[in-house]
N, C-alpha and C positions, 0 to 999 in steps of 0.2 A: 657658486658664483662663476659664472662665466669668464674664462680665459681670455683676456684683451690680444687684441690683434699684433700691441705693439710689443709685448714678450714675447711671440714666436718670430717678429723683424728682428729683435735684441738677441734669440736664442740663435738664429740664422749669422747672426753675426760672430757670436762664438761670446756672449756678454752674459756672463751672470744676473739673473735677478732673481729678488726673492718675490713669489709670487705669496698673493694675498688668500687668507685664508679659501679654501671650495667650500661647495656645498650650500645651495642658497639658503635653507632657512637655517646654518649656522651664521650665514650674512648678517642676516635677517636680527637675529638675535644681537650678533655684535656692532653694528650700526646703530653710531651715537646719537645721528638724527631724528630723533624725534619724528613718528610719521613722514619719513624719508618715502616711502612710496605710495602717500596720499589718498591711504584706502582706510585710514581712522576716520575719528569724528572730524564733521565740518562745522565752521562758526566763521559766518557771517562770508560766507564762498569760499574761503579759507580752510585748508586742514589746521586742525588746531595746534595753538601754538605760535604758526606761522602768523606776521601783518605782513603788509603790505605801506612802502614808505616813497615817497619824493620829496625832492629839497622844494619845488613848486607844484601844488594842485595842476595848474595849465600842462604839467609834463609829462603826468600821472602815465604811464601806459598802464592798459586793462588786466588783471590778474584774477584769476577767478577757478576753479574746478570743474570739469566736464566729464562726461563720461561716454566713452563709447566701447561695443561689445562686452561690458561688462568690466572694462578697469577704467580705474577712474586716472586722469592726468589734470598739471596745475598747466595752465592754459594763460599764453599772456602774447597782445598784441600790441602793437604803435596805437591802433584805432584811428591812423589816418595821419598821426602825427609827427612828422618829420622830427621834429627837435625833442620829442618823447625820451626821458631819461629818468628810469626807477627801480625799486626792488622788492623781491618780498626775503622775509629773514624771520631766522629760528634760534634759539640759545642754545648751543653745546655746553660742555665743561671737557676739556682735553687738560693733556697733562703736558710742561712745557718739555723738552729732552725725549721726548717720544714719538717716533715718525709713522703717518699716516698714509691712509689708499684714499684717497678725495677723487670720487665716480661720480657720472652723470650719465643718464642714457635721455637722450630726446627726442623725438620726432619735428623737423622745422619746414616751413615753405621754402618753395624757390624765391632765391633775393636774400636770404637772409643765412650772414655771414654770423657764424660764430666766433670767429676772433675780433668783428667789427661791433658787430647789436650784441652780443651775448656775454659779462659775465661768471661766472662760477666764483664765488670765494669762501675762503674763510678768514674774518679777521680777529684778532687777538690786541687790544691794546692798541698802540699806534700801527700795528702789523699786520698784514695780509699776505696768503700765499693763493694763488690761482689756481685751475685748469688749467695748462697748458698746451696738451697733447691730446688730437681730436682725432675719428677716425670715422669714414665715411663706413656703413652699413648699407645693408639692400634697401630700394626706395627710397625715403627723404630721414632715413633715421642714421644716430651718431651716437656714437658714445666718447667719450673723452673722462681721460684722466692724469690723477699728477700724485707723482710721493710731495707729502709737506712736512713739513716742521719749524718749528717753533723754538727756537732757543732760550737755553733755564731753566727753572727746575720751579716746581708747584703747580700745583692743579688752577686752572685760571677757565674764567668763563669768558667763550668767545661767541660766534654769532655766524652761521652759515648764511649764505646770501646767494642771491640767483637776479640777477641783474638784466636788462632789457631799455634798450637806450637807441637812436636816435634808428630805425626803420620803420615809417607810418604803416605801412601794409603789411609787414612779416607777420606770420604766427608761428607760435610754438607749442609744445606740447611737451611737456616734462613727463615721463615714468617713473623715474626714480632719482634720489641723490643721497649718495651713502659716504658715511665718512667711517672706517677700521681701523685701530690699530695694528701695523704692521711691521716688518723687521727695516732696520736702517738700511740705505741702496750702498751696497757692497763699492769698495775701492775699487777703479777700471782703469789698472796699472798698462801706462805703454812706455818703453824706454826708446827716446829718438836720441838722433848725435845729427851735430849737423855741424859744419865748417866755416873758417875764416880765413883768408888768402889762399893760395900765395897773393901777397899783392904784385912782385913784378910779373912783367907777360913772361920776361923768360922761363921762369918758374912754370905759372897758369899751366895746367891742362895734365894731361890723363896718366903721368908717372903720379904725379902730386898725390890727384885725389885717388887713384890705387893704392898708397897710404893709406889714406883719410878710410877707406870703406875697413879696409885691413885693420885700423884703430877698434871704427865701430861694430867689425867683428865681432872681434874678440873682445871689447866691452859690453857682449848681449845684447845689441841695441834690436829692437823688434823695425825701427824702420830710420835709414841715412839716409838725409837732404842734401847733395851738393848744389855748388850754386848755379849758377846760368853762365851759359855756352861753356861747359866743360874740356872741351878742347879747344879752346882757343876762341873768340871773338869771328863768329862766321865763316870761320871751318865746314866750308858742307860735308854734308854726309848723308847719309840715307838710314835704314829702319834694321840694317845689317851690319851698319859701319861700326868703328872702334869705340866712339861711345856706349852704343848701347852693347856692345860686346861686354865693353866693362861692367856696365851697369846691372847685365843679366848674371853674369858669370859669378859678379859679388854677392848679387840677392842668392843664388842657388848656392853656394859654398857654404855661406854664414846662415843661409835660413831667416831672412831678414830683407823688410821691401828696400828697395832702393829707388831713391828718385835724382832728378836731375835734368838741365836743357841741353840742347844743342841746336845748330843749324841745318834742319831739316830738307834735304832738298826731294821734290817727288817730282823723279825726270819725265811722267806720262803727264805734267803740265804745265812742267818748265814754272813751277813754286815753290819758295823757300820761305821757311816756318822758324821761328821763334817756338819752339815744342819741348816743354817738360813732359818729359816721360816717368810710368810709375810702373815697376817689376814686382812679384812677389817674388813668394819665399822660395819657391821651385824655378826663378828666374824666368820668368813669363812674365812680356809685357801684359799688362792690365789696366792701364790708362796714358791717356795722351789729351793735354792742354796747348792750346796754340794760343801763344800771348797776343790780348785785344787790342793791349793799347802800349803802340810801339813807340820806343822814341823814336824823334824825329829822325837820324842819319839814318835808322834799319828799314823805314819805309822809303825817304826819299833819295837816300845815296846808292842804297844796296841792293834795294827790291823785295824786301821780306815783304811779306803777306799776312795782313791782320788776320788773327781769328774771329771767327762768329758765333763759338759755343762756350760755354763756362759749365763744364761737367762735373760730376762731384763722383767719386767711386770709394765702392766698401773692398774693406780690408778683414781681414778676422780679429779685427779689433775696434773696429768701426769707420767710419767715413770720413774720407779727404779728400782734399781740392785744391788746387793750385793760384796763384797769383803772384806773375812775374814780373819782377826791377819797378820799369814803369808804370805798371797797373797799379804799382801802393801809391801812386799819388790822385788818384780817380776813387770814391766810394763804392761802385757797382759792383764791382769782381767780388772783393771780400763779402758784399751785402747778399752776393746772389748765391755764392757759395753758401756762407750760412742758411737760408731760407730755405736751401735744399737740405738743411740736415746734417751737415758736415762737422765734425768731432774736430778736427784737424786744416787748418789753412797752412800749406808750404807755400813759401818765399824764397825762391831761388833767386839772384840779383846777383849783380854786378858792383853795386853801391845804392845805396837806402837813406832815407832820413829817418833815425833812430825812435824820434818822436810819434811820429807815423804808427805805427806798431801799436802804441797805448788807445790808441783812438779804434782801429780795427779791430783790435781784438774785442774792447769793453764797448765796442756799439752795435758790435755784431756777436757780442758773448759766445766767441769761438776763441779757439788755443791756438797762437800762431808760432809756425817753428822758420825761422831764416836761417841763410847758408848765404854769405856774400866773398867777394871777390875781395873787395877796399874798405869794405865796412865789419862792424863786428858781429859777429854770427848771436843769437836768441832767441828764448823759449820765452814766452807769454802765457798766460794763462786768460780764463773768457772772463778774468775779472780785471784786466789788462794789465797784471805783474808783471812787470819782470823780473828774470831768474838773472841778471846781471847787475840789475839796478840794486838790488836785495841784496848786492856783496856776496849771492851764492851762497846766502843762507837758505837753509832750504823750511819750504811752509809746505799749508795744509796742502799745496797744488802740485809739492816737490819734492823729489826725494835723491838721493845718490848722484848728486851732481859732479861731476868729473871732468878736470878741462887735461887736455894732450896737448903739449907743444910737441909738432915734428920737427923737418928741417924748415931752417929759414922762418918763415915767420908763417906756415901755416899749422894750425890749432885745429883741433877736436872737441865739442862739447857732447856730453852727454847729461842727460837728465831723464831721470823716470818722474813723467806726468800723469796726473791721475782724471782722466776726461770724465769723470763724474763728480768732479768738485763743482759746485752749482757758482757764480759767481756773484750772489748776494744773501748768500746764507742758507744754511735746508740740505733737501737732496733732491735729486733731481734722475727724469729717465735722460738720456737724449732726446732734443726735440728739436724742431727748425727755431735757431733763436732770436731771428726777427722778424718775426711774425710779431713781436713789440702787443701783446694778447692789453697792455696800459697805454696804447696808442689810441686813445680814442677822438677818432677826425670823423667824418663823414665821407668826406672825399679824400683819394690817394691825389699826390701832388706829381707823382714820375710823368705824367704826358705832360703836365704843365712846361715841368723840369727838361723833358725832350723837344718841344717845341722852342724853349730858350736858348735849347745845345745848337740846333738848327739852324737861329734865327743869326743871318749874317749880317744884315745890314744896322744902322745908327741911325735914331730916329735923329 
């Protein structure tokens, strides 16, 4: 069985997984599906076994068998029909407490979106687990895969499905869909710490949180958030100044990323930045965020300068992204972060709406960690817990939760997060998680959405 693309992305990251059985006709033999690769018998265009279903005749898209150079594929079109929405489906029997390799390889036309017209399931009961994670191949071919599982115990008969819904002209062409038992996705332990106050200014800034990093030192922490403008409330400084002195100097001692903002100034064009920066473990910058969406005195009193990119960067533990103070009150940052793939959303602030947080993290099924100034520092989970709201009991997402009181009234949390806890049950790779795969529109609504942002006048 062919090696998927996205184990050697997971391996490059330093991410254990257990790869699914080799050897295609041990596949072969272990794939539950029944004429999974549509070279048995046929009944009535159909490999057998397989029907073919719509909730209306008028919806029906075309599903049928074809054959070119000698292998045969299940072949299914719109046939012209825009609001087209159907499937065709097989009977498994899975066992419930036992986790699966759910594979699909395809060939599709141009126009036709896999996460939009395509897709993949297996359901059980009231319950279904998807495809999720797709991956472009040479020419117009794709393979996509997902771990599932099913919670409980007993052997139960579910129902594989291949779905094709609203694009009148796409086609597709199926080779194969294989369902394996395979080993459960290993715990993807990261230990963050991240901070709360000082609240007065005299306190704020870079004796404090040289503490703060000094805590999450020596608590192991794999990566420390502080908050925004670390030294002070527009302090400039440059890409040499004493902020990121600290910053670098901390990550390289402890072996442990370090993040944090400041007031970035870049004197070749006389611009100052609102900028989180990210160090690794050998104190080397490796990423830089420039906050989008400023409040209003950093633009119109001070002169900061909005950003115009939302970057996401990998870590040896996986991918993070920034979004700063202001930005939690706007959906885009945390949305685009996600869709890039990001494991980890930091939230450096000055002060936050607590609330805020359960909505970001559970709409964008991302882990969000904050570090604030006036507010109280927390870890979230992508099923949008909180590890404070929870009384610090620690779940299936938490573990070794530790809070530091230093001086005055700045704190240290630490928490080891587990980024492979799925956040509606199962197991799961990483994958971009709003790409919303149950989103099913026709039309995306964002230009609608930006021409309203735009539109200044009152009818």
């Amino acid at each position: 069985m062919t090696q998927y693309r996205c184990i050697a992305c997971l391996m490059a990251l330093g991410v254990t997984v257990a790869s699914p059985t080799a050897g295609a006709t041990e596949a072969e033999t272990l794939n539950l599906v029944n004429n999974g690769d549509f070279q048995g018998e046929v009944v009535d265009d159909l490999p057998k076994g397989w029907t073919a279903n719509a909730a209306r005749p008028s919806l029906a898209p075309e599903f049928r068998l074809v054959t070119r150079h000698g292998q045969r594929y299940l072949y299914a079109t719109g046939a012209g029909n825009p609001d087209c929405a159907g499937w065709v489906s097989t009977r498994v029997e899975i066992t419930r407490g036992k986790t699966y390799w759910f594979r699909v390889r395809f060939r599709k036309s141009r126009g036709l979106n896999p996460i939009q017209h395509l897709l993949f399931e297996v359901t059980a009961g009231d319950a279904s687990q998807q495809i999720i994670e797709f991956h472009r191949l040479k020419g117009d071919w794709v393979e996509g895969e997902s771990r599932i599982f099913f919670p409980g115990e007993g052997t139960v008969s579910a129902e594989v499905q291949i779905l094709y819904r609203l694009c009148a002209k796409g086609k597709l062409w199926v080779q194969n869909i294989s369902l394996v038992e395979t080993d459960p996705a290993e715990p993807r332990w990261v230990r963050v710490a991240c901070t709360q106050g000082p609240g007065s200014l005299e306190d704020y800034g870079l004796p404090a949180f040289r503490k703060a990093l000094d805590v999450a030192g020596q608590g192991k922490a794999d990566l420390a958030l502080l908050p925004e403008y670390i030294n002070g409330e527009l302090v400039q400084e440059t890409l040499s100044g004493p902020s990121a002195q600290l910053m670098s100097e901390k990550a390289k001692e402890y072996g442990m990323y370090v993040a944090g903002t400041l007031a970035l100034y870049d004197e070749a064009t006389d611009r100052l930045y609102n900028s989180a920066l990210l160090f690794d473990r050998e104190g080397k910058q490796v990423g830089r965020y420039d906050k989008v969406h400023l409040y209003g005195p950093e633009l119109n009193r001070y002169g900061v300068t909005p950003g115009e990119r939302v970057p996401v960067f990998r870590t040896d533990f996986g991918r993070v992204g920034f979004m700063t103070c202001y930005d939690s009150w706007f959906t885009d940052v945390a949305e685009l972060v996600a869709l890039q793939g990001a494991d980890l959303l930091l939230f450096p602030n000055l002060g936050y709406d607590r609330e805020l947080m359960h909505a970001r993290s559970l709409d964008n099924r991302i882990n969000v960690v904050a570090s604030s100034r006036s507010g109280r520092y927390g870890v979230w989970d992508s099923a949008g817990r909180d590890i404070i709201s929870a009384s610090l009991e620690t779940g299936s997402s938490f573990k070794d939760v530790l809070e530091v009181h230093e001086e005055g009234d700045l704190r240290v949390l630490m928490v080891t997060l587990d980024l492979n806890t799925p956040p509606l049950g199962g197991t799961r790779l990483p994958a971009p998680r709003t790409k919303r795969y149950w989103s099913n529109q026709r039309i995306w609504l964002e230009p609608s959405i930006e021409r309203q942002k735009q539109r200044w006048w009152v009818d």
